[in-house]
C-alpha positions as CSV (number, residue, x, y, z in Angstrom):
1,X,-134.2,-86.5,87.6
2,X,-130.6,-86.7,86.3
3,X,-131.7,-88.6,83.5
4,X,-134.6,-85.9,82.8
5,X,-131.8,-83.0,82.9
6,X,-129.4,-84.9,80.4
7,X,-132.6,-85.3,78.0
8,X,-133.6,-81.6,78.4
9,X,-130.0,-80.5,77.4
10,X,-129.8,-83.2,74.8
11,X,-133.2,-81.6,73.2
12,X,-132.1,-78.2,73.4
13,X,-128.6,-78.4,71.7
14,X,-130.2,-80.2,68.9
15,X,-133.2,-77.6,68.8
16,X,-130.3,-75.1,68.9
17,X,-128.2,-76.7,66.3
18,X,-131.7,-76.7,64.0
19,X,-131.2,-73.0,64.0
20,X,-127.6,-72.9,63.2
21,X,-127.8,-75.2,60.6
22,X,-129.9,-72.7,58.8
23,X,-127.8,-69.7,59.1
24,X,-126.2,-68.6,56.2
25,X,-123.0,-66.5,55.7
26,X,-123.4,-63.7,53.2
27,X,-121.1,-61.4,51.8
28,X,-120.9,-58.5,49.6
29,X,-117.3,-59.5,48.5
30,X,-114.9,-62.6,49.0
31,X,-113.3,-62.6,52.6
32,X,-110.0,-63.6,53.5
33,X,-109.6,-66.6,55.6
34,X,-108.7,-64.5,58.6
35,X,-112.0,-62.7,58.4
36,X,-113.8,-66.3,57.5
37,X,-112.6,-68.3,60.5
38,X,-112.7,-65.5,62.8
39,X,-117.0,-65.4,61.9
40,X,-117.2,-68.7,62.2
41,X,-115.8,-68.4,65.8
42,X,-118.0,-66.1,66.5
43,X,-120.8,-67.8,65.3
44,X,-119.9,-70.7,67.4
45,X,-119.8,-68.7,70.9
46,X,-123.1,-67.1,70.2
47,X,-124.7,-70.7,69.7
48,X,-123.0,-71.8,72.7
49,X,-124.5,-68.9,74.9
50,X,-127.9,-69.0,73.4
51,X,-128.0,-73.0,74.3
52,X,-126.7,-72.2,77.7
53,X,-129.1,-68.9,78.1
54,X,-132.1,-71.5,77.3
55,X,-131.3,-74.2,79.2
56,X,-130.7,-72.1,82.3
57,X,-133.9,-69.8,81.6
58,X,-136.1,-73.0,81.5
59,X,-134.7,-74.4,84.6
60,X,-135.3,-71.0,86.4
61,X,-138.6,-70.3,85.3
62,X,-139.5,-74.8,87.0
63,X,-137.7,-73.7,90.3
64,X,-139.7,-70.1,90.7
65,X,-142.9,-71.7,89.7
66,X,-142.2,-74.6,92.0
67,X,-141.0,-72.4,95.2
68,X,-143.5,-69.4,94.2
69,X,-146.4,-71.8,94.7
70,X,-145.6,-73.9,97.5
71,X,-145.3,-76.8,95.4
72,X,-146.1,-79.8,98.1
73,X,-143.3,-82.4,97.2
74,X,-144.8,-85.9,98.0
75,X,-141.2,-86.5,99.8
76,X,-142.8,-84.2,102.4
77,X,-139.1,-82.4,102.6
78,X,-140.7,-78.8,101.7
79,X,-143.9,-78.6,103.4
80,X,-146.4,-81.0,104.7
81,X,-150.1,-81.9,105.0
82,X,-150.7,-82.4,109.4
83,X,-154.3,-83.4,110.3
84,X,-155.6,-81.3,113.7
85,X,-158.8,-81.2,115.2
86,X,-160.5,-78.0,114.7
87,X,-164.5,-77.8,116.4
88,X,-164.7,-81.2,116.8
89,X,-163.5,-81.8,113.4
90,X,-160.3,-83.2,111.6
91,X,-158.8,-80.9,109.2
92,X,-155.6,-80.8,107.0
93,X,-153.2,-77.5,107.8
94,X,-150.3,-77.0,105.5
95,X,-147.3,-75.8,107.5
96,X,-143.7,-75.0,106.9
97,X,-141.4,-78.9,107.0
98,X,-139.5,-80.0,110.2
99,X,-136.4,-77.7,110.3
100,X,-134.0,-80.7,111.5
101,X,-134.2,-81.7,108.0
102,X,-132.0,-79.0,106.5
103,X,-129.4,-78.1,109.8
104,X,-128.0,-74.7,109.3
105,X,-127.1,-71.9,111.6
106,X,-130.4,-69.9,110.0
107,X,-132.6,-72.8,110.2
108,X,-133.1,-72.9,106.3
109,X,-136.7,-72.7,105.0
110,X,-138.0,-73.7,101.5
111,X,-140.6,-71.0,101.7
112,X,-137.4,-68.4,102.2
113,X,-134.4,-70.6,100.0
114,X,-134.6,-73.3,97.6
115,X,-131.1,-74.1,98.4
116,X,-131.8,-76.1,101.8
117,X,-130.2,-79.3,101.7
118,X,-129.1,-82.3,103.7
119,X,-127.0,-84.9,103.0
120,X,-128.3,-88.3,101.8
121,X,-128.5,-91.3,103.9
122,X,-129.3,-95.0,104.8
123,X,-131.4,-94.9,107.9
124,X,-133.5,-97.4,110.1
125,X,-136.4,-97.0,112.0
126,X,-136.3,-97.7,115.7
127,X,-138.7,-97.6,118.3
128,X,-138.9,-94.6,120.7
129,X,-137.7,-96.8,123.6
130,X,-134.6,-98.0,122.2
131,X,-130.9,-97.1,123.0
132,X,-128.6,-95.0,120.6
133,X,-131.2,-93.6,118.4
134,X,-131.0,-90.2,116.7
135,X,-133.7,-86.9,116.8
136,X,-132.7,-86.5,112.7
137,X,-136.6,-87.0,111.7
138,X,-137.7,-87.3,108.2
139,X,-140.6,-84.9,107.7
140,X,-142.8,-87.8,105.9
141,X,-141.9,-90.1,109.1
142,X,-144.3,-88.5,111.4
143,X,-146.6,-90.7,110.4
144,X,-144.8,-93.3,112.0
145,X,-145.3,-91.4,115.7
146,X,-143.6,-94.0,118.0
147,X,-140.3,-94.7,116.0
148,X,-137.5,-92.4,115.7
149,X,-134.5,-92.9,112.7
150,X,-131.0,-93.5,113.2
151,X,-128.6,-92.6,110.6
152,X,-126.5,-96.0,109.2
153,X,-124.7,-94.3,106.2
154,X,-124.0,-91.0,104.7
155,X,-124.2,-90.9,100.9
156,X,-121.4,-88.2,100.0
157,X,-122.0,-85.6,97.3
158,X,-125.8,-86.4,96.9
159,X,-128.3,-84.3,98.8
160,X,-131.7,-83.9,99.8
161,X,-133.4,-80.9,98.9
162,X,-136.9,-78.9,99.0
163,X,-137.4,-80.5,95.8
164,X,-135.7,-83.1,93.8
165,X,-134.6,-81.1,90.8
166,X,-132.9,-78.5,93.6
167,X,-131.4,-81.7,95.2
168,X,-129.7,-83.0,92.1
169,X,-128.3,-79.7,90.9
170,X,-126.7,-79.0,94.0
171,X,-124.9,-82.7,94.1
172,X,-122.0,-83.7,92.9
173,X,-122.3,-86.8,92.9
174,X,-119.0,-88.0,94.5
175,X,-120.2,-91.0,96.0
176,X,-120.7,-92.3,92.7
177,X,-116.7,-92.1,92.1
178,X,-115.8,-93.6,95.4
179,X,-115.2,-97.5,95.4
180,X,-115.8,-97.5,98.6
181,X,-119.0,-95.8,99.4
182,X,-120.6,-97.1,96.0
183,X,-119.3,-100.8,97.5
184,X,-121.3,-99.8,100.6
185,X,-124.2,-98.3,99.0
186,X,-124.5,-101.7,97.0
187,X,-124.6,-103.6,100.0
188,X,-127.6,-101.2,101.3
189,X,-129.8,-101.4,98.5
190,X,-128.8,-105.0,97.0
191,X,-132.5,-106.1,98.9
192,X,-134.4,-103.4,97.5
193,X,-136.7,-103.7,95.2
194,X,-134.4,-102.4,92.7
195,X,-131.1,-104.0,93.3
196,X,-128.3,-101.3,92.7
197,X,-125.3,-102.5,91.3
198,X,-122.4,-99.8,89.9
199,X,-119.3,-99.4,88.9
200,X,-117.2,-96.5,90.0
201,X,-116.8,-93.3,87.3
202,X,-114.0,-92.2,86.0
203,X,-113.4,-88.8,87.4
204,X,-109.7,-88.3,85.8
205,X,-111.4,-85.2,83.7
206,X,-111.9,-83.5,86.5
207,X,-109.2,-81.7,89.1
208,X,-112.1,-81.3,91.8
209,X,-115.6,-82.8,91.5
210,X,-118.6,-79.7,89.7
211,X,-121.8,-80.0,90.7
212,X,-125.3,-81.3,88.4
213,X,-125.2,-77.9,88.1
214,X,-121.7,-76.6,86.7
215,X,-121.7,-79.5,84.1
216,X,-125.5,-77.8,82.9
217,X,-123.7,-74.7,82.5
218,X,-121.3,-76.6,80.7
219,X,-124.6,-78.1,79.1
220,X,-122.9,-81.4,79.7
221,X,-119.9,-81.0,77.1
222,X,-116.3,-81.5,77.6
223,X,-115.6,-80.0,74.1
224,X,-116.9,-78.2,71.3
225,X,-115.6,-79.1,68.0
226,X,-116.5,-77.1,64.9
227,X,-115.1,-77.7,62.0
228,X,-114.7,-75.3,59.3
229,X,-113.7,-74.9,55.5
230,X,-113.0,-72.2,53.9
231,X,-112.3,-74.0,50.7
232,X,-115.6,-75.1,50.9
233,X,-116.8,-71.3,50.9
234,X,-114.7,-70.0,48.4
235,X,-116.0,-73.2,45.9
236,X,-119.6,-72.2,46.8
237,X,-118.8,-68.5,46.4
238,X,-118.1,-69.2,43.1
239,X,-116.6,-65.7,42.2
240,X,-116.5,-64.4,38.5
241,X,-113.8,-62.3,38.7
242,X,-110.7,-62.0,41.2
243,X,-108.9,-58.7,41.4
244,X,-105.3,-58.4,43.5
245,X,-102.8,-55.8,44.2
246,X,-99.5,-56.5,44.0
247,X,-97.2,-54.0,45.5
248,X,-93.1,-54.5,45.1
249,X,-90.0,-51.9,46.2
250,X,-87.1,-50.8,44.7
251,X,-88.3,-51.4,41.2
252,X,-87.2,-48.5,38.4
253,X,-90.4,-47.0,39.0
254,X,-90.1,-46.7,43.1
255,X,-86.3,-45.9,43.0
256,X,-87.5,-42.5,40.7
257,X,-89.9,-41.8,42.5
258,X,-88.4,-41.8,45.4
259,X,-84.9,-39.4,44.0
260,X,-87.4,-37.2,42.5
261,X,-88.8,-37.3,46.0
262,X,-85.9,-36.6,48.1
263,X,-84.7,-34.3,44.5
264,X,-87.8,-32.1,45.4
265,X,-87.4,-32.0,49.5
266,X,-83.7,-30.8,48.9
267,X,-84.4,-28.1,46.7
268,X,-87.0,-26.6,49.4
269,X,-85.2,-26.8,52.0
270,X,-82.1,-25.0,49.7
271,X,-84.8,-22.3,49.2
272,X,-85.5,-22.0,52.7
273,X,-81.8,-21.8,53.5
274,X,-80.8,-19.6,50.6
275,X,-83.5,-16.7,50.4
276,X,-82.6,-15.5,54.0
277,X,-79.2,-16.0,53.6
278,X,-78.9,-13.5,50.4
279,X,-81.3,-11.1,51.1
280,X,-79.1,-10.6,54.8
281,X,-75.7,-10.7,52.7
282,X,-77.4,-7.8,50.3
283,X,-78.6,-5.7,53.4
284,X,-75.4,-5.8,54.6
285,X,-73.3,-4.8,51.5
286,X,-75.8,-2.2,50.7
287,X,-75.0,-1.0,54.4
288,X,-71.2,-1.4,54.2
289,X,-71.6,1.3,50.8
290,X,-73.4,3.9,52.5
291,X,-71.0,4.1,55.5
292,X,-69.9,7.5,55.1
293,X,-66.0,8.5,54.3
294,X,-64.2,11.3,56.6
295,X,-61.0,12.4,55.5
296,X,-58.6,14.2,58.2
297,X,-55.3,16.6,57.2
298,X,-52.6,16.2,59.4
């Protein structure tokens, strides 16, 4: 399933970059390289969220259809096929999987949540009669009606879901890190059928272990490096004429205009000043003349 999720992102960014590759930029004028890197950033975020946006959607639309339908998973950790005898004849009823699978304080369903989970393990079959076993039952193990399991190992960071893809995106796979557990995990399966036989990851990129699921929002990618040149687009813009204004201070032409400037704002604010100023100085000789003159004989 893991592998199935990295080739699904895989196909996507490469349908995506498809698309990209066949954008071009147009424009009316030359742009500055300011203006030129900053659409190329942009260009690069909306790729990145469209990729994301159609991974996710496709990954949604599987889990729905699966949980929507009942999907039976042949793990038997959803729902299950139980044979009963109905008038004296043996039929199939689907019912809801054994609840001990996903231990939770609400008793998680898959017909409610496809986020029930339980953490993987190496377990053994023992008969009913014998001392220490456990009641964990695997839901396809009811076949096996006089046995009961007993859990050897816990297999940390990788779960057991209603389904497998809602298993692996809810791991994180920390197990796989571990020396230890992978050490232990080798000795389990070494007589398999498949031998298993790993090396620890590196996890140094990462301060705290994400989920299947982070790194597929991530869409698997550490980085994104775009590269960019805007000597490339000027070359292909190819322009046939190039205009530029220049603009420099306190040459002849700035230094008159700004006296005549400050020339001009002086004399209005004289002529603001001056106006009132001798029109009250006239009012008040004119007033000074009229005064009349009384002459007294002592």
């Amino acid at each position: 399933m893991l592998q199935t999720l990295c080739i699904l992102v895989s196909q996507t960014i490469n349908d995506q970059l498809i698309q990209f590759y066949s954008l071009t930029l147009l424009t009316e004028n030359l742009v500055s390289e300011e203006i030129f890197v900053a659409t190329v950033l942009a260009s690069k975020d909306q790729f990145i969220n469209m990729t994301t946006s159609s991974v996710q959607t496709s990954l949604n639309i599987l889990r729905t259809f699966m949980q929507g339908n009942a999907l039976l998973n042949r793990l038997g950790t959803n729902y299950r096929l139980i044979d009963v005898l109905l008038d004296q004849t043996k039929q199939f009823v689907f019912e809801q999987a054994n609840v001990n699978m996903f231990p939770s304080p609400d008793k998680c369903q898959c017909s409610v949540s496809s986020y029930c989970k339980a953490i993987t393990g190496i377990y053994s079959l023992l008969p009913t009669n014998s001392p220490g076993y456990s009641h964990i039952e695997y839901p396809y193990m009811q076949r096996f009606s006089s046995y009961e399991v007993r859990q050897l190992f816990n297999v940390s960071g990788i779960y057991v879901g209603c389904v497998i893809l809602d298993a692996v995106l809810q791991s994180d796979l920390s197990c796989l890190y571990n020396s230890s557990c992978l050490s232990q995990l080798n000795n389990y399966l070494n007589d398999s059928l498949h031998p298993f036989n790993a090396t620890p990851l590196n996890s140094v990129s990462y301060s705290s272990l994400p989920t299947v699921n982070d790194l597929i929002e991530k869409l698997m990618v550490d980085e994104w490096i775009f590269n960019s040149s805007y000597q490339s687009y000027f070359s292909q813009c190819n322009s046939s004429i190039c205009t530029y204004t220049y603009t420099k201070q306190f040459d002849v032409l700035f230094m008159a205009t700004t006296v005549i400037s400050s020339i001009g704002g002086i004399v209005t604010i004289l002529m603001l000043v001056t106006l009132p100023s001798v029109t009250f100085i006239c009012r008040f000789i004119y007033r000074r003349r009229r005064l009349p003159i009384i002459q007294t004989e002592i």
